[in-house]
Structures are given as structure tokens and as C-alpha cells.
N, C-alpha and C positions, 0 to 999 in steps of 0.2 A: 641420659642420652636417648633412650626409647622412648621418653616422653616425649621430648623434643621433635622427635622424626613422625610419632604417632602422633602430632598435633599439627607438623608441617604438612605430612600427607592428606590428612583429613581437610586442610585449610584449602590444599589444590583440587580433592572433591568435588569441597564446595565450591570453588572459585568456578571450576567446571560445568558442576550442574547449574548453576546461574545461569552462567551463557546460552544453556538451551531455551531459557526464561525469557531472555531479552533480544527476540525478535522482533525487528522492525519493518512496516509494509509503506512503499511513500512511493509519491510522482515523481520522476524525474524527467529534466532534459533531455537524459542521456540514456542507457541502457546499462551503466556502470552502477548510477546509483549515486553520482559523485554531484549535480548541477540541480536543487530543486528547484531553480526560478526558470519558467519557461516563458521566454518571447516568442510571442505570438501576433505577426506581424500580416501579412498576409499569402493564402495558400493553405495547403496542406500541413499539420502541425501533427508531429507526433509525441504521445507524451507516454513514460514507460515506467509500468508498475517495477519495482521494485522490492526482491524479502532475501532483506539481509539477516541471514539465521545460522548459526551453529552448526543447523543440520535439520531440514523438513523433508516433510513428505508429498503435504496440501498445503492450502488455504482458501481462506471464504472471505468476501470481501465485498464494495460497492466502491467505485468511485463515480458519480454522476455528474456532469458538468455543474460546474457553481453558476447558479442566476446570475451573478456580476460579469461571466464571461460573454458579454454580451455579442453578437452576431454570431458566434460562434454554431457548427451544427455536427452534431456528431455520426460519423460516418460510420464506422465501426470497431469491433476490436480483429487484432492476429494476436493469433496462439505463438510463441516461440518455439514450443514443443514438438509442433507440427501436428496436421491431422486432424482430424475432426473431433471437437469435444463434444459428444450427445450429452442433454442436460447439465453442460455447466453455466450457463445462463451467460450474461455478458456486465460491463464494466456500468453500465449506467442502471442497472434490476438487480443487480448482485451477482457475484462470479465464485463458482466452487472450484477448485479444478485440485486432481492429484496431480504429483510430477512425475511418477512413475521410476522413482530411486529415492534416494536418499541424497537432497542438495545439500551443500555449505557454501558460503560466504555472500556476495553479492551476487543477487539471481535474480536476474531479467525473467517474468511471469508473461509479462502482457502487456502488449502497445497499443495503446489508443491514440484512433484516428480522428482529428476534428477538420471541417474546412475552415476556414478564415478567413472571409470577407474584406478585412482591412483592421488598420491597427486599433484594438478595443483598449479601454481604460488602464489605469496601470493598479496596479496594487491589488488583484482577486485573488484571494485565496480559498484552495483547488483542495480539502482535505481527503483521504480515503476514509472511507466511512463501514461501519460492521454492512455486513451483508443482512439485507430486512428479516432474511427467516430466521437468524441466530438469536436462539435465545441467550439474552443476560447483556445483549447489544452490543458485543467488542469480536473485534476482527479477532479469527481462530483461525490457529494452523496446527499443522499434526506433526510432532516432530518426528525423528528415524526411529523411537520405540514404540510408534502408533500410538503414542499419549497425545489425547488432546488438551490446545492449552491457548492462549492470546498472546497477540503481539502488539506492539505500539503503533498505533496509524500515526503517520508523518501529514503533513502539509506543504503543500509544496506555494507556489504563489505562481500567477500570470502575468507576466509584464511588472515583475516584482522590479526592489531597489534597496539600497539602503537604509532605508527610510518604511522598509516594508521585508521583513529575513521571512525566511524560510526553513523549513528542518526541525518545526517543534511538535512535540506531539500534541493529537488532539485532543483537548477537550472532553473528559467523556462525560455525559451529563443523562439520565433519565428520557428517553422519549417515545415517541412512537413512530411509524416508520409512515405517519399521516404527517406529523412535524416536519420529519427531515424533508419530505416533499415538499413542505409548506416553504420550506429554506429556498429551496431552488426552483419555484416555482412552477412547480406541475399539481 
């Protein structure tokens, strides 16, 4: 019987410390977390980071608009948090930022503003990408024990479809942060 209980508890441990592992940082529609495809028709578009986590503290990041977003211009980003962030750089150069507690679950970071000219192509996909100065290349966040550790960049899509989903993580592949420029055209 103590084996059994000594092997259930250990099993919920683990099942636990997992979850501090499998943080996720993506675009959305919404500020929920819940809508990765954004239509982007014409006007003001806002698109909202999202870091759905266990329990963090920070995160470091980049999302730059994708080349394919074509007309598109970016305005800028808002802090949720309120307040002025000195040196936490912004959503298209890379963004550091603390959150100053310790969050859980779906947590609105950051809204980025684009204008929108008129309706651009369908199917761009809009990934968050590691922040250029991070060494080892993958999005880090700091969870509530000040350990640092990565989380899974999402993709989100523009003018997506059925024929084009959304919600999968990126790709992580070797590069330089000359390449990923090279991606988006700067």
C-alpha cells in the first residue's frame, strides 16, 4: 500500500514539475489566447502576445512582422502591465520584459499595433521568434522559482483558413539573427 501511494505522489510531482516546462508564447486575435488566426482587413490591427504558463515571472522574445504581411506598418507595441518599460526593447528588435509577480495561466504580455492599408494576401504566417541577443536561439522565460528555462513559440497566421491552421509550434532550426532578418526582409 505505501508503495503504491509513494509512486502515485511521485507520479503527481512529476505530472507538476512538467507543466512549469510546457510554456507556451503565441499571437493572437484576442488577448485570451484562445483565436490564433488574425484578419487583417483594413485599419488599425491589434495582435496580442500571449504566455500561457504554469507560473512566470519574464520573458524574452521577438515577434517581427512577416515579409508576407504585405502593406502592413507597424505602429507600435502597449505594455499591459502599465508604465514605462526602460530597456525592454520592443516586439519587432526583441522584448525582455519582467512581470513583476508571479503569473499563471493565459497572460496577455503585449499588443502589437499594425496599420492596415487594405486587405493583404491570405495565408501569412506570423511566428514569435527567440529574442536575437538569446543565446541557444529559443524564447526564455523565468518561471516563479527564478529558474530559467524556454518555452514553445506558437504561430499564429494572417488572413489564415482552413486550408492554412494556426497553433503549431515553431520550427526551431540553427540560425543567425542575419537569416531571420533575411526572412522578413530587412
Amino acid at each position: 500500500m505505501t508503495t503504491k501511494i509513494t509512486l502515485g505522489l511521485l507520479g503527481a510531482v512529476c505530472v507538476v514539475a512538467g507543466l512549469a516546462h510546457g510554456d507556451t508564447i503565441g499571437l493572437y486575435a484576442d488577448p485570451y489566447g484562445m483565436n490564433c488566426n488574425i484578419n487583417a482587413w483594413t485599419g488599425v490591427v491589434n495582435v496580442y502576445v500571449v504566455h500561457a504558463t504554469s507560473g512566470a515571472t519574464a520573458s524574452e522574445f521577438s515577434a517581427p512582422k512577416p515579409g508576407c504581411w504585405t502593406g502592413a506598418v507597424w505602429i507600435g507595441d502597449q505594455d499591459p502591465f502599465g508604465g514605462i518599460c526602460i530597456g525592454c526593447g520592443d516586439s519587432q528588435t526583441g522584448r525582455t520584459r519582467a512581470y513583476g509577480m508571479c503569473l499563471v495561466g493565459a497572460v496577455h504580455i503585449l499588443t502589437i499595433s499594425y496599420f492596415v492599408p487594405g486587405p493583404g494576401g491570405p495565408c501569412c504566417l506570423y511566428p514569435v521568434l527567440p529574442h536575437p541577443g538569446t543565446p541557444g536561439g529559443k524564447v526564455q522565460i523565468v518561471d516563479c522559482e527564478f529558474t530559467l528555462g524556454n518555452a514553445t513559440a506558437l504561430t499564429a497566421t494572417v488572413n489564415g483558413g482552413a486550408a492554412c491552421p494556426c497553433g503549431y509550434p515553431v520550427p526551431v532550426e540553427e540560425t543567425t539573427w542575419g537569416g531571420v532578418k533575411a526572412l522578413y526582409g530587412e
